[in-house]
C-alpha positions in Angstrom: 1.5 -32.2 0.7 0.7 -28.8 -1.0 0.3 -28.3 -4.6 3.2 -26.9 -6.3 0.8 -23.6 -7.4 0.2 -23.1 -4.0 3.7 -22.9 -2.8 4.2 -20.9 -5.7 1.8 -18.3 -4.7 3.1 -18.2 -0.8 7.1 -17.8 -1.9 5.5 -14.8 -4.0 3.9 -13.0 -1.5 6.6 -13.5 1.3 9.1 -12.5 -1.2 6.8 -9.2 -2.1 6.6 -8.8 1.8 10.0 -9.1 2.9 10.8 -5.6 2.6 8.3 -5.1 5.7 9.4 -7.2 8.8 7.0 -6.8 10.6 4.4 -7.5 7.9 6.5 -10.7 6.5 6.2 -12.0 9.3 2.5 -11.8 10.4 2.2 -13.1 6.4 4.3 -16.2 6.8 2.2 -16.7 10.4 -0.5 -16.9 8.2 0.3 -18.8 5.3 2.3 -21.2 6.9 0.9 -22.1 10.6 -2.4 -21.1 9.9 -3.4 -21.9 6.8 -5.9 -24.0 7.2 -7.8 -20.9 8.6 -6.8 -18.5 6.0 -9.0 -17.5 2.7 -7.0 -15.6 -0.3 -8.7 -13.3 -2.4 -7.0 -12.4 -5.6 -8.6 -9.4 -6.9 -8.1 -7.9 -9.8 -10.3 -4.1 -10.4 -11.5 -3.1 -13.5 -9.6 0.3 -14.6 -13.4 1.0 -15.8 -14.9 0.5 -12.0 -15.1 3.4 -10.2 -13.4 2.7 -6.6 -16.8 3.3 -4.8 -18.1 0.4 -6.1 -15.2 -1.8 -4.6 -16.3 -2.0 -0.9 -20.0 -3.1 -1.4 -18.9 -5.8 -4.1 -16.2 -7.4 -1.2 -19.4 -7.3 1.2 -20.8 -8.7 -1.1 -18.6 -11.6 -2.0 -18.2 -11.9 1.8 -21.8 -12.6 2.5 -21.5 -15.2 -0.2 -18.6 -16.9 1.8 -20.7 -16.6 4.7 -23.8 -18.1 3.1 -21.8 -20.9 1.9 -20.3 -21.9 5.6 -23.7 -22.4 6.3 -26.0 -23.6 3.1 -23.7 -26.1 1.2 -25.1 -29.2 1.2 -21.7 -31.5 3.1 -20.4 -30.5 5.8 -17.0 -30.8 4.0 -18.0 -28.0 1.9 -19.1 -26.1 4.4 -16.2 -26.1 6.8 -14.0 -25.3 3.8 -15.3 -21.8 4.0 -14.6 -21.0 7.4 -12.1 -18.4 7.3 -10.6 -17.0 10.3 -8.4 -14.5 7.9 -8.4 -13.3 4.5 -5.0 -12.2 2.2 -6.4 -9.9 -0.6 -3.9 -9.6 -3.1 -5.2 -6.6 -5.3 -3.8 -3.8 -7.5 -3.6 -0.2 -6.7 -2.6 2.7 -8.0 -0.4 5.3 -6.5 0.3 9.0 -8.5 3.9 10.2 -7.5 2.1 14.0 -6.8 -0.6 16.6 -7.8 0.3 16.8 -11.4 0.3 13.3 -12.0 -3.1 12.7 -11.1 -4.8 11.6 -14.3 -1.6 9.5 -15.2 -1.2 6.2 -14.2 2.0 5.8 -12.3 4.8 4.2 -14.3 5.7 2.1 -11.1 2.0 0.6 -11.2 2.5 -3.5 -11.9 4.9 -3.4 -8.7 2.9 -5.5 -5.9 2.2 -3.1 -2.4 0.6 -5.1 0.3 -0.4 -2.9 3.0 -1.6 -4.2 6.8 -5.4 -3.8 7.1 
């Protein structure tokens, strides 16, 4: 049986991803059938970061993950790294046009998951 945080977090994202059918479905593929092979990454960006830096730091955490499949001491704890798929839940910003730029967008705590 699944802890009630973790049922929690999968009725939020299919709800945030029904608007996209095609997308709510490959979602609810993945957190409900295959689960057990699925890793979610809840990332949240420091406004201070610059945006470069994001795609070295998820290599980064990704090596870790991969390290870890291999170097944990059980091989409990190793097999509970081995992801197949990863949901990134993350933050992002999106300016309505040009002369917005240097604003935040007033619509920016609304959720957008986008197919990578």
């Amino acid at each position: 049986m699944e802890q009630k945080c973790i049922v929690e977090i999968k009725d939020f994202l299919l709800h945030k991803a029904s608007q996209e059918k095609g997308i709510a479905n490959q979602l609810r593929l993945l957190l409900e059938e295959q689960a057990r092979d699925v890793g979610l990454l809840v990332s949240q960006r420091v406004v201070n970061l610059p945006p470069q830096l994001l795609p070295p730091l998820y290599n980064a955490l990704f090596d870790e993950v991969s390290w870890a499949t291999e170097d944990e001491p059980t091989e409990d704890l190793r097999s509970s790294f081995k992801f197949k798929h990863y949901v990134i839940l993350t933050k992002i910003y999106k300016h309505k046009n040009v002369e917005q730029k240097r604003k935040v967008s007033s619509d920016s705590d609304e959720a957008i998951i986008y197919k990578a």
